[in-house]
N, C-alpha and C positions, 0 to 999 in steps of 0.2 A: 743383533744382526750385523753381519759382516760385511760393508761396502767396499768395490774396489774399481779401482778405474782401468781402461783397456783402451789402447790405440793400436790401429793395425790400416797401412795403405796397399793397396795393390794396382798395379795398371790395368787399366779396362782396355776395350778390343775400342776402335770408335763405330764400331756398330750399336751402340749402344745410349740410350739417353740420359744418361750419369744423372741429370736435374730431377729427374725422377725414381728415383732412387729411393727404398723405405726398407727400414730396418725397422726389427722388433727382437726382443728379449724374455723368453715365458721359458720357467723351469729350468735353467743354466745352458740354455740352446740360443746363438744366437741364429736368426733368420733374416738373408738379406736378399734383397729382392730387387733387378735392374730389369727394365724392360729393353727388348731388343728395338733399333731403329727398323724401321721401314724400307725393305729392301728400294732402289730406286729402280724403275725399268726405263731404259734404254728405248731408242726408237729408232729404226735406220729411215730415212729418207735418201728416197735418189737422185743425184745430182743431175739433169742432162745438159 
């Protein structure tokens, strides 16, 4: 059996939770999986 090692970086959006973040490897595919952050909403209040 033939082992080999693989590194690869890419920039994320920061919409994103990077800490959560889970790779897996089955059948020479790799699968990576981030989860999107939570959009934030906004709230207008009025000044008088």
């Amino acid at each position: 059996m033939r082992s080999h090692s693989f590194y690869g970086a890419l920039p994320l959006p920061s919409e994103v939770i990077a800490e959560s973040a889970e790779a897996s490897y089955k059948n020479g595919m790799l699968k990576v999986e981030i989860p999107k952050a939570k959009k934030q909403v906004t709230k207008r209040i009025e000044i008088k």
